[in-house]
N, CA, C and O atoms as a Tinker XYZ file with bonds, in Angstrom:
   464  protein
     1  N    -69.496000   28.910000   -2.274000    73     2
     2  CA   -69.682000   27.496000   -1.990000    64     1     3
     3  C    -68.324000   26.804000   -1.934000    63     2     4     5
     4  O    -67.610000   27.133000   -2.881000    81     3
     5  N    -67.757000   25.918000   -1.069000    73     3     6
     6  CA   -66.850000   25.113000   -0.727000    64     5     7
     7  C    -67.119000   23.817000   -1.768000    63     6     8     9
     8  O    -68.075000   23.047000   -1.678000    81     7
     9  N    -66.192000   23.768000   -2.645000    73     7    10
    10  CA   -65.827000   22.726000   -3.243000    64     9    11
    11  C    -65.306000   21.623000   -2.850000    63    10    12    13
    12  O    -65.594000   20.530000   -3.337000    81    11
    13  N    -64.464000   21.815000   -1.900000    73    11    14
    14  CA   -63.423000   20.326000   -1.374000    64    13    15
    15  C    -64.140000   19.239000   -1.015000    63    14    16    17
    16  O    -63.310000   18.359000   -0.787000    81    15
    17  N    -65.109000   18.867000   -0.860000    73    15    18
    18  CA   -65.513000   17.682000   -1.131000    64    17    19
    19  C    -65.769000   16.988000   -2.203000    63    18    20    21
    20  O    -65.339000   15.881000   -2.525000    81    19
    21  N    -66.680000   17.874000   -2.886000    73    19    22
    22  CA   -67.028000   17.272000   -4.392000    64    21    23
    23  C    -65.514000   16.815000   -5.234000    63    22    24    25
    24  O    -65.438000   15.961000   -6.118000    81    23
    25  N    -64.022000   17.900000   -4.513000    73    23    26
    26  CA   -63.024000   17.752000   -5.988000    64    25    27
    27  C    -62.541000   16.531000   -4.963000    63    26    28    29
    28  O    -62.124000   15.630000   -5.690000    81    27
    29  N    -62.433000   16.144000   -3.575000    73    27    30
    30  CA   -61.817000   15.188000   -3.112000    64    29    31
    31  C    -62.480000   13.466000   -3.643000    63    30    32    33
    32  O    -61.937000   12.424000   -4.010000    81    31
    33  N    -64.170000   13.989000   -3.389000    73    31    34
    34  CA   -64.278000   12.730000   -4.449000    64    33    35
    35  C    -64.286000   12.533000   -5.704000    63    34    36    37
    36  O    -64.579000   11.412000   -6.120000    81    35
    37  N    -64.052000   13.294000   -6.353000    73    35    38
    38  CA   -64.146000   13.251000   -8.035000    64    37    39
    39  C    -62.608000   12.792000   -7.653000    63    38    40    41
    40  O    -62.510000   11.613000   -7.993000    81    39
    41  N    -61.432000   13.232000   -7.111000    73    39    42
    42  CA   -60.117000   12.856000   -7.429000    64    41    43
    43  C    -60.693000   11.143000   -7.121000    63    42    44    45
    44  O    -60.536000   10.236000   -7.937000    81    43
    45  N    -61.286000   11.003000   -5.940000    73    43    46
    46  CA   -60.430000    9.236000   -5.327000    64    45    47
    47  C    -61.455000    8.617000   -6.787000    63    46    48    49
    48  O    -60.832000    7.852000   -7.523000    81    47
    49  N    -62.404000    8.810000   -7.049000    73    47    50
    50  CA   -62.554000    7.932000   -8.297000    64    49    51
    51  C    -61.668000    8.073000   -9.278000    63    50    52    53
    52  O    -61.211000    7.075000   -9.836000    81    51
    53  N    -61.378000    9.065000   -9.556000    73    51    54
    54  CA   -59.901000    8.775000  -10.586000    64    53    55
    55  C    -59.126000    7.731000  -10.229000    63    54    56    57
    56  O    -59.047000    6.631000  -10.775000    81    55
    57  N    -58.308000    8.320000   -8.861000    73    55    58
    58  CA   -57.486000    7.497000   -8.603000    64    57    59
    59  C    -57.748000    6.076000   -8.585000    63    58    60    61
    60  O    -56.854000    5.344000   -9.009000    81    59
    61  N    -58.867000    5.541000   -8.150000    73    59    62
    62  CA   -59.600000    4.295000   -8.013000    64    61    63
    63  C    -58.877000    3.959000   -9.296000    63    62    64    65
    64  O    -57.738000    3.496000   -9.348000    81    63
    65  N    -59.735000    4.268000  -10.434000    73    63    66
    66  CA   -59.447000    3.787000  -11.653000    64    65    67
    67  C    -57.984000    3.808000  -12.135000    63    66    68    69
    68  O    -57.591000    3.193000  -13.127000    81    67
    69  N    -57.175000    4.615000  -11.295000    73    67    70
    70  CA   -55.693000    4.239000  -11.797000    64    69    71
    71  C    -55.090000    3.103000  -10.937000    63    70    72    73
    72  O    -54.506000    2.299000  -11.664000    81    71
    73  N    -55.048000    2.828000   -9.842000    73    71    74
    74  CA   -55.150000    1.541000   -9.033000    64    73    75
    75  C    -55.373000    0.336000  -10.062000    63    74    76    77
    76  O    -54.491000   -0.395000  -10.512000    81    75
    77  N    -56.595000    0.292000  -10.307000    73    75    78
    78  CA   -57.215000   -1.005000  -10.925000    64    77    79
    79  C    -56.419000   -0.986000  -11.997000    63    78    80    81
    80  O    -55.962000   -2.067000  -12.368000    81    79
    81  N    -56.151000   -0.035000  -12.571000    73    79    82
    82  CA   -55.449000   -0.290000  -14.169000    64    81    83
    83  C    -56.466000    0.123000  -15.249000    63    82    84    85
    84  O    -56.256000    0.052000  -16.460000    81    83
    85  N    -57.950000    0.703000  -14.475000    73    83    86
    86  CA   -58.642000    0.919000  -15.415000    64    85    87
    87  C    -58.712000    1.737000  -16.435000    63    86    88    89
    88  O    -59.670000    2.506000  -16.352000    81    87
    89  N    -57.761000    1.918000  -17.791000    73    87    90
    90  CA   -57.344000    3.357000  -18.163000    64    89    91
    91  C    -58.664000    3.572000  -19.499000    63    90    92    93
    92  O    -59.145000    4.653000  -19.837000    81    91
    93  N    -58.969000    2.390000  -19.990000    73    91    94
    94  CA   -60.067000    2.483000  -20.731000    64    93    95
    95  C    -61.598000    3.260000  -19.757000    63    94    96    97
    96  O    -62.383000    3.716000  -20.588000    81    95
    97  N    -62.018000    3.433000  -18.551000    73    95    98
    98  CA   -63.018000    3.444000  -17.985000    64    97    99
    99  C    -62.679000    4.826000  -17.098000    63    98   100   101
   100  O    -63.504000    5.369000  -16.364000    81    99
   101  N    -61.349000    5.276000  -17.300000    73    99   102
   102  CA   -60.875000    6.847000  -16.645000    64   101   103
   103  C    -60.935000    7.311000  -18.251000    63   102   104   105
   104  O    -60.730000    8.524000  -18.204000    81   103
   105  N    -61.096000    6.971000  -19.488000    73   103   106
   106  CA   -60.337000    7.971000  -20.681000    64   105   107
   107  C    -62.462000    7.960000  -21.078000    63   106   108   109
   108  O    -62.961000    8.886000  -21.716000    81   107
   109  N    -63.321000    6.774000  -20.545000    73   107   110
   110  CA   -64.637000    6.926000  -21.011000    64   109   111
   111  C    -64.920000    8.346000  -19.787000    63   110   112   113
   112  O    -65.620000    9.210000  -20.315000    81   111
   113  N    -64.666000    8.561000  -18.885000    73   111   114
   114  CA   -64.626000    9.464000  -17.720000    64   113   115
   115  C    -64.683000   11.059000  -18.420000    63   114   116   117
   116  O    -65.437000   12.016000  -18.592000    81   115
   117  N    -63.690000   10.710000  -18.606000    73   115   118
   118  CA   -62.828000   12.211000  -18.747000    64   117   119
   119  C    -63.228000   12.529000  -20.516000    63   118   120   121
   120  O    -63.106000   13.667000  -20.968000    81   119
   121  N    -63.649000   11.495000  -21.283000    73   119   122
   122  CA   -63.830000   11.756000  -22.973000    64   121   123
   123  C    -62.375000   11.952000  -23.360000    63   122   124   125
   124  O    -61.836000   12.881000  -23.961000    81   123
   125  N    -61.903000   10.869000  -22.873000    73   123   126
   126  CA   -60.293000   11.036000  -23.666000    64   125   127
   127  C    -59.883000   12.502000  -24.271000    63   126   128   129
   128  O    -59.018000   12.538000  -25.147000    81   127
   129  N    -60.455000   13.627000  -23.842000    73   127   130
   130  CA   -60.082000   15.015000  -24.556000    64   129   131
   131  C    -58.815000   15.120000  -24.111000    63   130   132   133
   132  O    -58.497000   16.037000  -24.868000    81   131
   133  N    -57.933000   14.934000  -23.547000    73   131   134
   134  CA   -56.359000   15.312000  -23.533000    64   133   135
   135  C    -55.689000   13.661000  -23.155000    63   134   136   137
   136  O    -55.346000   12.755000  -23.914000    81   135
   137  N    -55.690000   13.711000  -22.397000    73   135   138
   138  CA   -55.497000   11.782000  -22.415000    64   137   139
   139  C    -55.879000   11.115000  -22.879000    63   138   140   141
   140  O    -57.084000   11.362000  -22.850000    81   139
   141  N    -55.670000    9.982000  -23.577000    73   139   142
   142  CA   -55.943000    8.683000  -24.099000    64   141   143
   143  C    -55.694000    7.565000  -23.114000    63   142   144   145
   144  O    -54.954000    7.822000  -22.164000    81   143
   145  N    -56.144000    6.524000  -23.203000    73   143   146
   146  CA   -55.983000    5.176000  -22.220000    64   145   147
   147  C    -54.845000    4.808000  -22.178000    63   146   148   149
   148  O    -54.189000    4.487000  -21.187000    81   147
   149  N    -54.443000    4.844000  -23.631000    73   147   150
   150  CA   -52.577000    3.970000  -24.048000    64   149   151
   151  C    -51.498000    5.161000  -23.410000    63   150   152   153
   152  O    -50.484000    4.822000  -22.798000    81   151
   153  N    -51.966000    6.980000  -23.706000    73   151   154
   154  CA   -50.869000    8.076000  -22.808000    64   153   155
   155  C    -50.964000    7.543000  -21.254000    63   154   156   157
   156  O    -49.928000    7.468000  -20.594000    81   155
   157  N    -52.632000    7.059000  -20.507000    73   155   158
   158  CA   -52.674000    6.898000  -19.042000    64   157   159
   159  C    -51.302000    5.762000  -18.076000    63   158   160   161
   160  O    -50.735000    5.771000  -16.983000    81   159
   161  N    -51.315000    5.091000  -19.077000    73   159   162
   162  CA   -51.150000    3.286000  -19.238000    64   161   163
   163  C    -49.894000    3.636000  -19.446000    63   162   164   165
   164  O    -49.167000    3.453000  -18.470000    81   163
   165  N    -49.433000    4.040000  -20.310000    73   163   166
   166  CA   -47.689000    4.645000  -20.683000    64   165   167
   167  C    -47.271000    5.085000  -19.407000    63   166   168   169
   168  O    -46.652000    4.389000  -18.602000    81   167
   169  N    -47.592000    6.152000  -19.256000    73   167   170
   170  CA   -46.852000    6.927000  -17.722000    64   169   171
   171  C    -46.898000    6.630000  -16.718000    63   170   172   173
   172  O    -46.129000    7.125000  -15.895000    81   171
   173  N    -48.160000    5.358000  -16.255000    73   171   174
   174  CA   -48.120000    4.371000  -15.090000    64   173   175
   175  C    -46.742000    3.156000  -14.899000    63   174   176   177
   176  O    -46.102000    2.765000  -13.923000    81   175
   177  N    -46.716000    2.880000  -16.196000    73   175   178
   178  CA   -46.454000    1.993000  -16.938000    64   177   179
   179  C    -44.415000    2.409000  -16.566000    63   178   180   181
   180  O    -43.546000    1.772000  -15.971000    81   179
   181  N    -44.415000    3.490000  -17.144000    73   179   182
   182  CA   -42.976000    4.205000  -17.446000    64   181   183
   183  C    -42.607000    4.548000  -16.067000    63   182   184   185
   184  O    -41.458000    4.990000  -16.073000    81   183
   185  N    -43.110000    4.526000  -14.892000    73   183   186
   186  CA   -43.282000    5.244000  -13.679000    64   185   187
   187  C    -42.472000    3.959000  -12.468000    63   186   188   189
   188  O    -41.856000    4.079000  -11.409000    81   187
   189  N    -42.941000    2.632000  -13.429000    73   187   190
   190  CA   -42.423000    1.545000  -12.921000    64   189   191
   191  C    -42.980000    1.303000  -11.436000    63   190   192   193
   192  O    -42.520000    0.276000  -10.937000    81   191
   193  N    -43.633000    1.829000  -10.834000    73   191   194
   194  CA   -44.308000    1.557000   -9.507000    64   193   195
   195  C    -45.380000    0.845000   -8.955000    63   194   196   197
   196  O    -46.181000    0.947000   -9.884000    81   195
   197  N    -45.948000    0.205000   -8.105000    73   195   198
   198  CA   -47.267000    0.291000   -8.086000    64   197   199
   199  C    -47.776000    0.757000   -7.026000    63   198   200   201
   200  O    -47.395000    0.620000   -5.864000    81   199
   201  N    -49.093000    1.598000   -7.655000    73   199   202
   202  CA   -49.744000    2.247000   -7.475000    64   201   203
   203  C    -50.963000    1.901000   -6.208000    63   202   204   205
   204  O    -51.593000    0.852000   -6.342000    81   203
   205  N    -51.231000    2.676000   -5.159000    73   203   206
   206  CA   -52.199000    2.172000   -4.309000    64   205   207
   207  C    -52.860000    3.509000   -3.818000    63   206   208   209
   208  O    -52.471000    4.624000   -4.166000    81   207
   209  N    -53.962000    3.246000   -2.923000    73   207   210
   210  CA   -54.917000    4.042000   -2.529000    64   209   211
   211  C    -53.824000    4.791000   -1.447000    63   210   212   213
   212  O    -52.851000    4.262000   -0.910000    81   211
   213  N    -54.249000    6.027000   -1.323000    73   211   214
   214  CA   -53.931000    6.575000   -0.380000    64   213   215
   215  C    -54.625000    7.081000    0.833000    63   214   216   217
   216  O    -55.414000    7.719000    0.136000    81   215
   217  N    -55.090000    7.402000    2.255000    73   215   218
   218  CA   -56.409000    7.799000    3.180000    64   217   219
   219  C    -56.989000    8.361000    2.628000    63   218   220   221
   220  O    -56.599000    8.574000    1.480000    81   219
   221  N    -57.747000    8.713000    2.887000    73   219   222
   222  CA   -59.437000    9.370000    2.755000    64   221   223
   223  C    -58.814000   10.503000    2.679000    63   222   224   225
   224  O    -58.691000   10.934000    1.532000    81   223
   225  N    -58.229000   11.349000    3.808000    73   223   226
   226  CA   -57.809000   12.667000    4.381000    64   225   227
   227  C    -57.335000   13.225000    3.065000    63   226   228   229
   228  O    -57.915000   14.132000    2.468000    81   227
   229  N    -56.040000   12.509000    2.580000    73   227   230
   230  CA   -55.281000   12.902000    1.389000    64   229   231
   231  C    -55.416000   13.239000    0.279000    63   230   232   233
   232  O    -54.439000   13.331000   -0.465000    81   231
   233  N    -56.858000   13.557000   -0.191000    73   231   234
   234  CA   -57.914000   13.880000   -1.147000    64   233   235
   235  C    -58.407000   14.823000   -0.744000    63   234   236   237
   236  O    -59.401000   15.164000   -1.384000    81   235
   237  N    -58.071000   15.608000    0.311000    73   235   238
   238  CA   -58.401000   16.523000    0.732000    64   237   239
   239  C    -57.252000   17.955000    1.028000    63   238   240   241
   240  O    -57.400000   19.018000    1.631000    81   239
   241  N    -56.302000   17.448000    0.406000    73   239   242
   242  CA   -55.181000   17.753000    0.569000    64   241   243
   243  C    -54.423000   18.381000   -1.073000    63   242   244   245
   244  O    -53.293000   18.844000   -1.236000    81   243
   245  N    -55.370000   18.205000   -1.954000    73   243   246
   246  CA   -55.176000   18.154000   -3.096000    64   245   247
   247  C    -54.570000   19.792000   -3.245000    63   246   248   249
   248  O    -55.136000   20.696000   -2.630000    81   247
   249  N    -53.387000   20.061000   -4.109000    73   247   250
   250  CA   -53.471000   21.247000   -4.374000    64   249   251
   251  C    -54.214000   21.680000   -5.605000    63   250   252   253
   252  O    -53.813000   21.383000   -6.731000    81   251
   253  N    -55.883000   22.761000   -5.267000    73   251   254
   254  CA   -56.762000   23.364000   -5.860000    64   253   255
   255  C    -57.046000   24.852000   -5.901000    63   254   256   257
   256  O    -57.412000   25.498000   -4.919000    81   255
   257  N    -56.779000   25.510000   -7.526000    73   255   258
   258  CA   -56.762000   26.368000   -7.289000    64   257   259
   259  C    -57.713000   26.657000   -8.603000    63   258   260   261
   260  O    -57.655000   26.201000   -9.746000    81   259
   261  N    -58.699000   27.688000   -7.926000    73   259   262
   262  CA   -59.691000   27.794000   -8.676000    64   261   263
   263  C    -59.989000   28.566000   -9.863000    63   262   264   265
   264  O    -59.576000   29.713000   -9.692000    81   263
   265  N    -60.522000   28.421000  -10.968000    73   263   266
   266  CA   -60.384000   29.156000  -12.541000    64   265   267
   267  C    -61.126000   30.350000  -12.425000    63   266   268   269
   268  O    -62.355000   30.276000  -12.411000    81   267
   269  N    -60.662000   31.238000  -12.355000    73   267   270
   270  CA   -60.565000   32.591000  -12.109000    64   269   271
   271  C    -62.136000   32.889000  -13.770000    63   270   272   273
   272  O    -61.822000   33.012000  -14.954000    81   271
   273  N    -63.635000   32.916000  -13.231000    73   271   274
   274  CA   -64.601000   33.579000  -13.853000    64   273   275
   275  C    -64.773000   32.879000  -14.840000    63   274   276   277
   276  O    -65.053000   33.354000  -15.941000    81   275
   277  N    -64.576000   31.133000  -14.514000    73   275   278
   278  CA   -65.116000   30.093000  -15.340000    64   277   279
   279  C    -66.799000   29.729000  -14.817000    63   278   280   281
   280  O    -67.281000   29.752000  -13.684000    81   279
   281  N    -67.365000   29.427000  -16.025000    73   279   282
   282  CA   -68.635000   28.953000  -15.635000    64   281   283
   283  C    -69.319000   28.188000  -16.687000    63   282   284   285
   284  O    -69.551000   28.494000  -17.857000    81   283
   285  N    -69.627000   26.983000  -15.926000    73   283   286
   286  CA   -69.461000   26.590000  -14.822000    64   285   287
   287  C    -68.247000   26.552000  -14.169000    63   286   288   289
   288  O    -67.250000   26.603000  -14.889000    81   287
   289  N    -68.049000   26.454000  -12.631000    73   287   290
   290  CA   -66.929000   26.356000  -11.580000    64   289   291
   291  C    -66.075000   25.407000  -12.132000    63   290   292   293
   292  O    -66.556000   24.290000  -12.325000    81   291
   293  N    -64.528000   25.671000  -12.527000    73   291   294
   294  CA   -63.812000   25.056000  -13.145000    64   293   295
   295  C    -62.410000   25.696000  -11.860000    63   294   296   297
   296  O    -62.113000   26.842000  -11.521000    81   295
   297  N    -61.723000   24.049000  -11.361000    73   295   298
   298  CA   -60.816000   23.903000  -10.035000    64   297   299
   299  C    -59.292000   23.366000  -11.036000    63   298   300   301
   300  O    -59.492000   22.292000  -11.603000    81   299
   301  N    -58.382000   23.759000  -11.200000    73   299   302
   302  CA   -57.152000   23.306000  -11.271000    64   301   303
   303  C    -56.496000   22.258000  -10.297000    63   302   304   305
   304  O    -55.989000   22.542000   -9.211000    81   303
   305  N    -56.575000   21.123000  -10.798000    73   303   306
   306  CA   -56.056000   20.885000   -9.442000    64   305   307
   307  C    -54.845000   19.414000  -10.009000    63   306   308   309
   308  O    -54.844000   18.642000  -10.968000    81   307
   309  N    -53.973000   19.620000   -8.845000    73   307   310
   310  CA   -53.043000   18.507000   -8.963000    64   309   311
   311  C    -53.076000   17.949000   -7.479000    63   310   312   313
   312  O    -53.287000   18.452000   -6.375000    81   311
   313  N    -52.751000   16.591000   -7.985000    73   311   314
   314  CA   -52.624000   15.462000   -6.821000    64   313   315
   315  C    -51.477000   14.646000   -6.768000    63   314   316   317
   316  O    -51.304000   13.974000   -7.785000    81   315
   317  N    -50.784000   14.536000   -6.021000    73   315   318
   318  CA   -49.868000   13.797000   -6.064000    64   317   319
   319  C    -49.957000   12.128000   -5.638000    63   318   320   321
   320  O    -50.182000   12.014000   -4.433000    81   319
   321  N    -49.848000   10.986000   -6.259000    73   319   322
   322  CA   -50.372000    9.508000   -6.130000    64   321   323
   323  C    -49.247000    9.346000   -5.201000    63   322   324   325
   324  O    -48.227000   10.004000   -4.999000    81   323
   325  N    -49.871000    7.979000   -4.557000    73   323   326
   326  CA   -49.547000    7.563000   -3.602000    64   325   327
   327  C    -48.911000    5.971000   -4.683000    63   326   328   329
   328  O    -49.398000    5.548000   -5.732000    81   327
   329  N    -47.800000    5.476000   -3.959000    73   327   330
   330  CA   -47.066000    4.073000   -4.679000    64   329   331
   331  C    -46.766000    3.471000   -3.239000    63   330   332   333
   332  O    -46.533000    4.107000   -2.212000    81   331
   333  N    -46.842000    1.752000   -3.449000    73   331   334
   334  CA   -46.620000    0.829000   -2.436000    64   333   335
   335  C    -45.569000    1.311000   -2.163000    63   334   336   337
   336  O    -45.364000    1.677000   -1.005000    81   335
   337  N    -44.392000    1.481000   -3.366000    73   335   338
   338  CA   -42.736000    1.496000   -2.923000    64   337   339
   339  C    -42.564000    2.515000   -2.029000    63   338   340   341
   340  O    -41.935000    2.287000   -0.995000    81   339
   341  N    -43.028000    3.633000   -2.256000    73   339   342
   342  CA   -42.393000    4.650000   -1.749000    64   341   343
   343  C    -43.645000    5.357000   -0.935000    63   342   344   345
   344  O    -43.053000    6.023000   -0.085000    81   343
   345  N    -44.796000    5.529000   -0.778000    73   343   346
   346  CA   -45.888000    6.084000   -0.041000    64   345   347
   347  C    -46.305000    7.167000   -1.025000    63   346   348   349
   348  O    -46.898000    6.966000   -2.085000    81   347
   349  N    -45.790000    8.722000   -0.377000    73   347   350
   350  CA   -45.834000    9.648000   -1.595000    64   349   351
   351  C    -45.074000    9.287000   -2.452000    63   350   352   353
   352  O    -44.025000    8.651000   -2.351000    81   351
   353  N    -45.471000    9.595000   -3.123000    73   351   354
   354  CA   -44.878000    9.550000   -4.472000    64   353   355
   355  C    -44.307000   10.963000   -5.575000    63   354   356   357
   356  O    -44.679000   12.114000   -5.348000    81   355
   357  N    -43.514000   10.663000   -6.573000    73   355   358
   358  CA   -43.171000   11.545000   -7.222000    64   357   359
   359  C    -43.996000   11.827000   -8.376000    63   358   360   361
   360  O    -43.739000   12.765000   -9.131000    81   359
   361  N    -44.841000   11.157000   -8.515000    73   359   362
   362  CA   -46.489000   11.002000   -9.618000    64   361   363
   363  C    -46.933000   11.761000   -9.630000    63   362   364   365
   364  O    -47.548000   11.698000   -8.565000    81   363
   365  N    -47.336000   13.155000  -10.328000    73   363   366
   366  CA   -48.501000   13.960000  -10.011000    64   365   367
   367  C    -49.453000   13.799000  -11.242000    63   366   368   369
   368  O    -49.025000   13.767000  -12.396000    81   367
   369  N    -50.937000   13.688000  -10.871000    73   367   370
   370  CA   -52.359000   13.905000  -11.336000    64   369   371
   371  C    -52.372000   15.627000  -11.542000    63   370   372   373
   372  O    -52.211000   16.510000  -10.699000    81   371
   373  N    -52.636000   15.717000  -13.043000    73   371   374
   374  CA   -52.955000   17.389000  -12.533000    64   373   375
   375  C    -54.779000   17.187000  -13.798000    63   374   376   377
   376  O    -55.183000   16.589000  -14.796000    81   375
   377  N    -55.048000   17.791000  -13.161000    73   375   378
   378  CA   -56.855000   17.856000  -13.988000    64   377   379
   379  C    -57.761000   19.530000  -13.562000    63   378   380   381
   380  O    -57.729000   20.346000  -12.640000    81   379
   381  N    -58.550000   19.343000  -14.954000    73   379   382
   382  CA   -59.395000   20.675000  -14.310000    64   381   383
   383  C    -60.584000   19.737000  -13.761000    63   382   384   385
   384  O    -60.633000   18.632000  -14.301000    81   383
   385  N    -61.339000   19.946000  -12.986000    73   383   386
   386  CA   -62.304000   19.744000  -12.460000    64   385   387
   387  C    -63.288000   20.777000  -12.873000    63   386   388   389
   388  O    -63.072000   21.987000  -12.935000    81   387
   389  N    -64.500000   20.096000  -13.175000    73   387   390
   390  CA   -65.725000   21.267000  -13.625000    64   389   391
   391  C    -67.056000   21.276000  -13.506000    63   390   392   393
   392  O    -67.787000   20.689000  -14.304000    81   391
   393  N    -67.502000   21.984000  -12.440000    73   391   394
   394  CA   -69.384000   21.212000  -12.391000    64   393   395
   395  C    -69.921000   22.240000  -11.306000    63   394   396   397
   396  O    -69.542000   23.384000  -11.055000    81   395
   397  N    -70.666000   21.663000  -10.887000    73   395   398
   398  CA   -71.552000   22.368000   -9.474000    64   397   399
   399  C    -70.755000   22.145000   -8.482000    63   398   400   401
   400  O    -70.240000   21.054000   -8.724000    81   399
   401  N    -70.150000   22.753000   -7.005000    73   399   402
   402  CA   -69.654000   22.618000   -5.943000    64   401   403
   403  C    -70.045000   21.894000   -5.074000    63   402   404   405
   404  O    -69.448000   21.319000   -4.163000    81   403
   405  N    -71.218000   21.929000   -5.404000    73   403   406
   406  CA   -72.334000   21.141000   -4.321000    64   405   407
   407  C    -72.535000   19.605000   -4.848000    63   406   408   409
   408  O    -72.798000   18.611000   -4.171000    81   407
   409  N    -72.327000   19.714000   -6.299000    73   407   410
   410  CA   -72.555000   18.104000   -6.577000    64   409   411
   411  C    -71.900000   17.509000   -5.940000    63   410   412   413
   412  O    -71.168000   17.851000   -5.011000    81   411
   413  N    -72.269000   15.741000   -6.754000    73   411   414
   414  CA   -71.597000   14.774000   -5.648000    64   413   415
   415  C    -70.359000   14.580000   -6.839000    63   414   416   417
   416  O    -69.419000   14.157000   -6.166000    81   415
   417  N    -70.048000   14.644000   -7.779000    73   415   418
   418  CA   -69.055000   14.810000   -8.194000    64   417   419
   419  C    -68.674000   15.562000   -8.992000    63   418   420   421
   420  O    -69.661000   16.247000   -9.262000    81   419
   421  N    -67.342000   16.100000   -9.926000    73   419   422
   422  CA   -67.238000   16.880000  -10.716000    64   421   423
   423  C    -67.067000   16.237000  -12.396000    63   422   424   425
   424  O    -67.477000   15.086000  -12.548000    81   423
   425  N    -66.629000   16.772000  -13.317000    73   423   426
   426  CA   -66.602000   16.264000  -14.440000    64   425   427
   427  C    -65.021000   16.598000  -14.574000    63   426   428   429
   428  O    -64.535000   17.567000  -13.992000    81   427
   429  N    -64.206000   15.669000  -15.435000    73   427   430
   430  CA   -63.058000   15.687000  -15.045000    64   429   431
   431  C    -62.419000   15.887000  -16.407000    63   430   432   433
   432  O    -62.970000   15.283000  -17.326000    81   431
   433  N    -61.433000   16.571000  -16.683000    73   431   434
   434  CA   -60.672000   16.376000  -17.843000    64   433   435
   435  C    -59.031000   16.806000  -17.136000    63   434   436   437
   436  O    -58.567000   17.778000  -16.540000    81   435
   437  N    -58.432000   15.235000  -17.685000    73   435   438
   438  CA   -57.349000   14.874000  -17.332000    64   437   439
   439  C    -56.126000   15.077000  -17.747000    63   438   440   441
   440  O    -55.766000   14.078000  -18.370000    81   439
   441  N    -55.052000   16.126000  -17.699000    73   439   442
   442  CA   -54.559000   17.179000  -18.179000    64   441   443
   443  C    -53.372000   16.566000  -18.248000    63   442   444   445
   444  O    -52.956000   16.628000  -19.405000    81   443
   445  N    -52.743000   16.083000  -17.636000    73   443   446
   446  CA   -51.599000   14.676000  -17.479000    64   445   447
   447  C    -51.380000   14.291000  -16.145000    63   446   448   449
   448  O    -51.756000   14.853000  -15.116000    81   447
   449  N    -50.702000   13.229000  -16.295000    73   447   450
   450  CA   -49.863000   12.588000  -15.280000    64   449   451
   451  C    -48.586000   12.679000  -15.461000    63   450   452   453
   452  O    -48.181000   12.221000  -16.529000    81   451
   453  N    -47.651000   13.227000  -14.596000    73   451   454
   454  CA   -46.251000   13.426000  -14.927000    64   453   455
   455  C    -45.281000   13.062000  -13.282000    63   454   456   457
   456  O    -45.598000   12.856000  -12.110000    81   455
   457  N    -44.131000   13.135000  -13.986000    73   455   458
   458  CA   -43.174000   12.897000  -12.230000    64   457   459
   459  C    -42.948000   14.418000  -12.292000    63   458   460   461
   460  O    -42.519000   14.897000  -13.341000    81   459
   461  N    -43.204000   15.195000  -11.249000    73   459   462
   462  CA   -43.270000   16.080000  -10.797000    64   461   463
   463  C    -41.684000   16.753000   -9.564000    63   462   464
   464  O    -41.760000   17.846000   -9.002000    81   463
């Protein structure tokens, strides 16, 4: 089963929520298990940029690489954010993704955000 849809939309709701600033409503997401709202908020924060949506396409573009005889289907994946200043950006999203392929989304635990 082809995943890339389900991990392209599970990413843009993340990202959504990093846009807005929502770090309380990405850490209820993810169960704050490796991130916290105040670590999300720090490294946005420390990154000095702001942050915007990037196309549709570019969520599709994600580098995903898949957990070798996890089960449920568990995707490695990093994304690199998009910033007004600069377009790409030096931001990377890295998360496991974990659920059905076919769902409409995945379950997310958010592994960090770092400059890459």
């Amino acid at each position: 089963m082809d995943a890339t849809n389900a991990i392209a939309r599970t990413l843009r709701v993340v990202v959504e929520l990093l846009v807005r600033h929502d770090y309380g409503g990405l850490e209820r997401m993810t169960g704050g298990e490796r991130l916290r709202a105040s670590e999300m908020e720090a490294a946005i924060r420390d990154y000095g940029r702001t942050l915007v949506m990037p196309l549709a396409e570019d969520f599709l573009r994600a580098d995903v690489i898949p957990v070798q005889e996890s089960s449920p289907p568990a995707y490695s994946v990093r994304f690199r954010i998009y910033t007004e200043e600069e377009g790409l950006s030096d931001l990377e999203l890295q998360a496991t993704l974990v659920g059905d392929p076919d769902a409409e989304t995945l379950s997310v635990e958010l592994d960090n955000i770092i400059v890459a």
